[in-house]
matplotlib code that plots the C-alpha trace (Angstrom):
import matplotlib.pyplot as plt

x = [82.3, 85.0, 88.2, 89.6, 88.2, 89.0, 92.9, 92.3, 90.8, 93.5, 96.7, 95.0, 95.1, 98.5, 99.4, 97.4, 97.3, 94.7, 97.8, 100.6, 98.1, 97.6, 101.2, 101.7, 98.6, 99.2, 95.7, 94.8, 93.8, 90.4, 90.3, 91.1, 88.9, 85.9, 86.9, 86.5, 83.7, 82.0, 82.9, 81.8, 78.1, 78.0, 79.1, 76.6, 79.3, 82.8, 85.6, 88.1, 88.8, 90.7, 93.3, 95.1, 96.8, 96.5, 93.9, 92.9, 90.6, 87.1, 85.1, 83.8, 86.8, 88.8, 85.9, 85.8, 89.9, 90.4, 87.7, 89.5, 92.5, 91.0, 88.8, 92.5, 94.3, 92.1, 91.7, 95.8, 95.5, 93.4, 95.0, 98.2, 96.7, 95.3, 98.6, 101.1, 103.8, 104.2, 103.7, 105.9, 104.9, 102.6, 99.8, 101.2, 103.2, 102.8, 106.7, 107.1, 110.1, 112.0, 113.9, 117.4, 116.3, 114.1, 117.2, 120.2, 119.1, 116.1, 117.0, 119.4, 116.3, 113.9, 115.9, 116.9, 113.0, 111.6, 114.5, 113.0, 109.4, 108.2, 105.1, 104.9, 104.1, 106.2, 104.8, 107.1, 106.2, 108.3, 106.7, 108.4, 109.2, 106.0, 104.2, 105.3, 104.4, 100.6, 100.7, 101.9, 99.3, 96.3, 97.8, 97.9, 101.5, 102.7, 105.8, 107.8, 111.3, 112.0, 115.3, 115.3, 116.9, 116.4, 113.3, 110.6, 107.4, 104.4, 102.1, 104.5, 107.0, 110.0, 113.8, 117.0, 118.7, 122.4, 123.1, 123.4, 126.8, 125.6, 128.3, 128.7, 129.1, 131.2, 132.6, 136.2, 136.8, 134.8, 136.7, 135.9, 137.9, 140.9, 140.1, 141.8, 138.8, 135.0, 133.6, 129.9, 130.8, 132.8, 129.3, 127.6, 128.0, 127.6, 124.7, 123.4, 120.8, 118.6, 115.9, 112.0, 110.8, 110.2, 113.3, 114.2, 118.4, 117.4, 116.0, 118.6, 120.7, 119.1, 118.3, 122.5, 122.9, 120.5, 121.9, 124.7, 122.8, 123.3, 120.5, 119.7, 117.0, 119.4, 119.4, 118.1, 115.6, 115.3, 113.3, 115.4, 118.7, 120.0, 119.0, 120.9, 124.1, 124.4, 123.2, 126.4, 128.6, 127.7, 128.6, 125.6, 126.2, 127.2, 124.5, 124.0, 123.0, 123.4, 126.5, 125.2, 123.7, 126.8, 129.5, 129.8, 130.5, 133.3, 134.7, 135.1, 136.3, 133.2, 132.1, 134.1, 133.1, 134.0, 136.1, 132.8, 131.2, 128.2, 127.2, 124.3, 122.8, 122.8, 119.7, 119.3, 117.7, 114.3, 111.7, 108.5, 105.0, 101.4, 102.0, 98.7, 99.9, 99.4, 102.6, 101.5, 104.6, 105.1, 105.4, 107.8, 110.2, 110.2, 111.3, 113.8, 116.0, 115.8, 117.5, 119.6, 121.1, 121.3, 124.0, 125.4, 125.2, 126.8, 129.7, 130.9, 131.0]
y = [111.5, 114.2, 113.3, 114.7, 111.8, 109.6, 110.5, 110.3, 106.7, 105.7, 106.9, 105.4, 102.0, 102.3, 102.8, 100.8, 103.5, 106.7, 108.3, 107.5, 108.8, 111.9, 112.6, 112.4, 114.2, 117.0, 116.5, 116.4, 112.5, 114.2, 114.9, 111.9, 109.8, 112.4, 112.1, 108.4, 108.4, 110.8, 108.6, 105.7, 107.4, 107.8, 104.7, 102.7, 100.6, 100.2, 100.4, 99.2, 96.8, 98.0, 95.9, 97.0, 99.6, 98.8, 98.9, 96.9, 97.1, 95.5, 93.8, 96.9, 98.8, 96.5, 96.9, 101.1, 101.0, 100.6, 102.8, 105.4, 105.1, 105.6, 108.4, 110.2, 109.3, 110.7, 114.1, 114.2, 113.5, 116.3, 118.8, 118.0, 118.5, 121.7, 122.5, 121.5, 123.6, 125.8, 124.4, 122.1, 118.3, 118.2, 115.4, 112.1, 109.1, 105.9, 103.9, 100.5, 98.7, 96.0, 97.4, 97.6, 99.3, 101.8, 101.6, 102.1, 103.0, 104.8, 108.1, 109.8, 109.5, 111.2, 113.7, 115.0, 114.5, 116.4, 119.0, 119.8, 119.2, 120.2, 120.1, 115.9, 114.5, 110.7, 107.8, 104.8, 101.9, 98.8, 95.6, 92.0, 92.0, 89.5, 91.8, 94.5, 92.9, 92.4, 95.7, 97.2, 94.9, 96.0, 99.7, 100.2, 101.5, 103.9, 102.6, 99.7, 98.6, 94.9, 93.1, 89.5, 87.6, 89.5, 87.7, 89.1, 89.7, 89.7, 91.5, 94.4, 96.8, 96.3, 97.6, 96.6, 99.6, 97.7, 94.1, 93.9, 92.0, 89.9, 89.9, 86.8, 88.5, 87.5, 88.9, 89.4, 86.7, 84.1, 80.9, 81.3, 84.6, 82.1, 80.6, 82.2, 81.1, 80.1, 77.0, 75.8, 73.0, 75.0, 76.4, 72.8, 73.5, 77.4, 79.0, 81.5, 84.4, 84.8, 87.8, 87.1, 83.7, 85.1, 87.0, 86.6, 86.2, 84.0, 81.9, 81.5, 80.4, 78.0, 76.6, 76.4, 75.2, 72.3, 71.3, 70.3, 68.6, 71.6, 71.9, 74.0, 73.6, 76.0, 79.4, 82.4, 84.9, 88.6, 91.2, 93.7, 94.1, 96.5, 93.8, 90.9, 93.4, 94.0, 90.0, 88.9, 91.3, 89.9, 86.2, 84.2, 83.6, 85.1, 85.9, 86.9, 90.6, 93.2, 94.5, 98.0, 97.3, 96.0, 99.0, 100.9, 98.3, 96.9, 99.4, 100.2, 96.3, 95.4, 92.8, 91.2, 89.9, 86.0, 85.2, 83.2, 82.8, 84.6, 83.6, 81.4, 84.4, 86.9, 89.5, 92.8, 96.2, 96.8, 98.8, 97.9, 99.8, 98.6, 99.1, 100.1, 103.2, 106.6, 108.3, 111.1, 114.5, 113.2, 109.4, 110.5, 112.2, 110.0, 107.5, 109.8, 110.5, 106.6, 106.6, 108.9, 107.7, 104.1, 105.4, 106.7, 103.5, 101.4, 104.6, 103.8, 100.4]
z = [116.6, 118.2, 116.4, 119.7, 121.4, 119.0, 119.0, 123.5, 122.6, 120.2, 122.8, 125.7, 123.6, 122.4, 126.1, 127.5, 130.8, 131.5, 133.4, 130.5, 127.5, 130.0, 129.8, 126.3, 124.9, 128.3, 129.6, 133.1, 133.8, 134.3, 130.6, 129.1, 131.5, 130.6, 127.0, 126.8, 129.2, 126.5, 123.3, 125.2, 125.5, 122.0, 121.2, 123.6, 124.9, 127.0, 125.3, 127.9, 130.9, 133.8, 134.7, 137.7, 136.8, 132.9, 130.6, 128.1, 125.1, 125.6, 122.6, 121.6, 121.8, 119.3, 116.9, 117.3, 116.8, 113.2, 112.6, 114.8, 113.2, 109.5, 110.8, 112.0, 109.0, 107.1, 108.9, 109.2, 105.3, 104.7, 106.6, 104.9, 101.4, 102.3, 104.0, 101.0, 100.3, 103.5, 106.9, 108.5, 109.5, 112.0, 114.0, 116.0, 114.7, 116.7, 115.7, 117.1, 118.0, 120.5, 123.5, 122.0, 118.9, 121.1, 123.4, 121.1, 117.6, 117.7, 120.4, 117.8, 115.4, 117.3, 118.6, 115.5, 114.3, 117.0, 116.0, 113.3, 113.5, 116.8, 116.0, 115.7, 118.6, 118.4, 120.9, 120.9, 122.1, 123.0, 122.2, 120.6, 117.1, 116.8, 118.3, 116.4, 112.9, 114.2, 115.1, 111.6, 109.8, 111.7, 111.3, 115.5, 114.2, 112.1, 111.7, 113.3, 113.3, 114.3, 115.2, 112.9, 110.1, 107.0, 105.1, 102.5, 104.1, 101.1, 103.4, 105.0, 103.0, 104.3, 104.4, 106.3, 107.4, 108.8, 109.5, 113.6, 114.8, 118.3, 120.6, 123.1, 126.2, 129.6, 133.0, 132.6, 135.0, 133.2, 132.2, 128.8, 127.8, 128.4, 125.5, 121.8, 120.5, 121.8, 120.1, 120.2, 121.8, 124.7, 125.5, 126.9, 130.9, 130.5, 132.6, 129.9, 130.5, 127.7, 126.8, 126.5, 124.5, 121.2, 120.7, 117.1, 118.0, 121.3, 119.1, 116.7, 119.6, 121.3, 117.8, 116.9, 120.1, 120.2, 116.9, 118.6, 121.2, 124.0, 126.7, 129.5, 132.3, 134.4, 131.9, 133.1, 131.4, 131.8, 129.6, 129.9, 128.6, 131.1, 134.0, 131.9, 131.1, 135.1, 135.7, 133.5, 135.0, 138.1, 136.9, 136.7, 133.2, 129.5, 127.2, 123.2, 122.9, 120.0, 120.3, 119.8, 123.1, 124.7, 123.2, 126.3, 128.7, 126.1, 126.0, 129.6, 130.1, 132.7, 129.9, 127.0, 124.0, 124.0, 120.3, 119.3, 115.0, 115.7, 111.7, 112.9, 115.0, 112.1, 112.4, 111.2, 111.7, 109.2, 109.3, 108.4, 107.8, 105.7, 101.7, 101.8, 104.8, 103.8, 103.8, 105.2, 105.4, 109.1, 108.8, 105.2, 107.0, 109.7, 106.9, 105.2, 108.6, 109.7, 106.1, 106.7, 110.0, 109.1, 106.3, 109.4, 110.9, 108.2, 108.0, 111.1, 111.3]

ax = plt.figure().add_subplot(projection="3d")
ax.plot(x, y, z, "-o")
ax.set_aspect("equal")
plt.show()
């Protein structure tokens, strides 16, 4: 099999579009189509579904994928043993990670990555912390960072970078930021608007709030954070978010952090990758600078 193919197959999975792996690997859509049209000749079968204007793995292809992704390990791995000592980093690292991480922690990262390593070419992909876990087990990813309660994992390697405060967020008009302090209980008859289902710190809420006995049928739900930040300035409703996500519009006074114990809601920032993933020079210092800015992180409060 062309390893060229193989690496088109494996970006037009992780994002899940002919045009958006185009982009990345600077093909002409053309190319990649041809690429995967070729690869699928060898292989005697499709390998994906078209979707609209996504694609989706078929049968075939979800069987060819780990098989892809060992055959590309292993060339990277090679090349990087035959390269030790002189060249720089080089081949593609697929990270993971939710929307506020890929948002608000993450950009510094891989700015000062590509910086220094050029030749590493970085897809990021946002996808549910869930999600994200699957996708480090199966080794889809690289490398994933995920946004939950700290908690041992036997079947991931694991490491918190910095404990994320949550901020309870309100418009400055909002009855509550009359109050010197926000109880749980103040929160019975507030309109709230949540992120997606499975968020980890979404669930923490709804789970200290139905301890005592609050319900909504009336909440809203949004997947993106910059939709729910201009939803609550709007006044439909307050809403828990990191407050790394929220720092800007603090500080400018559009939002304001309700005086509320957001103990119950505790989550922090970890990355995660397979013990049994090759660290290859790439995925290291990848590694090494999250490191390095999460001291950073915890520095500055």
């Amino acid at each position: 099999m062309d390893l060229k193919h193989l690496h088109t197959f494996r970006t037009v999975a992780d994002t899940h579009g002919f045009t958006k792996a185009a982009e990345i690997l600077s093909y002409a859509q053309s190319s990649v189509t041809a690429q995967i049209q070729a690869l699928e000749e060898e292989v005697g079968s499709k390998l994906f579904d078209r979707l609209g204007k996504k694609v989706q793995l078929t049968t075939a292809g979800e069987r060819l994928l780990p098989y892809a992704i060992q055959l590309l390990e292993l060339h990277d791995r090679a090349l990087a043993e035959m390269s030790a000592g002189g060249s720089l980093p080089s081949g593609t690292l697929n990270i993971g990670a939710p929307e506020s991480l890929a948002a608000f922690r993450l950009p510094d990262i891989i700015k000062e990555y590509t910086e220094l390593y050029p030749d590493v070419k970085i897809i990021l992909r946002p996808a549910g912390c869930k999600e994200l876990k699957k996708l480090a087990l199966s080794g889809d990813m690289d490398l994933v960072f995920v946004l939950e309660p700290e908690a041992d994992d036997p079947h991931l390697q694991s490491e918190t970078l910095i404990h994320e405060p949550m901020a309870l967020i309100a418009p400055p008009a909002h009855p509550l930021t009359l109050l010197p302090q926000v109880d749980t209980l103040d929160l019975k008859d507030v309109s709230f608007i949540h992120t997606e289902s499975d968020c980890s710190y979404r669930l923490l809420l709804e789970q200290h709030l139905n301890s005592h006995a609050i319900y909504s049928s009336s909440d809203l739900e949004f997947w993106s954070i910059e939709t729910i930040k201009h939803c609550v300035m709007s006044g439909l409703g307050i809403s828990l978010l990191p407050a790394i996500a929220v720092k800007d519009e603090l500080s400018s006074g559009r939002l304001i952090r309700l005086p509320w114990d957001d103990s119950p809601c505790q989550v922090a920032t970890q990355m995660l990758y397979h013990p049994g993933k090759w660290l290859s020079p790439a995925l290291g210092e990848f590694i090494r600078l999250s490191r390095e800015h999460a001291a950073r992180w915890r520095q500055n409060g």
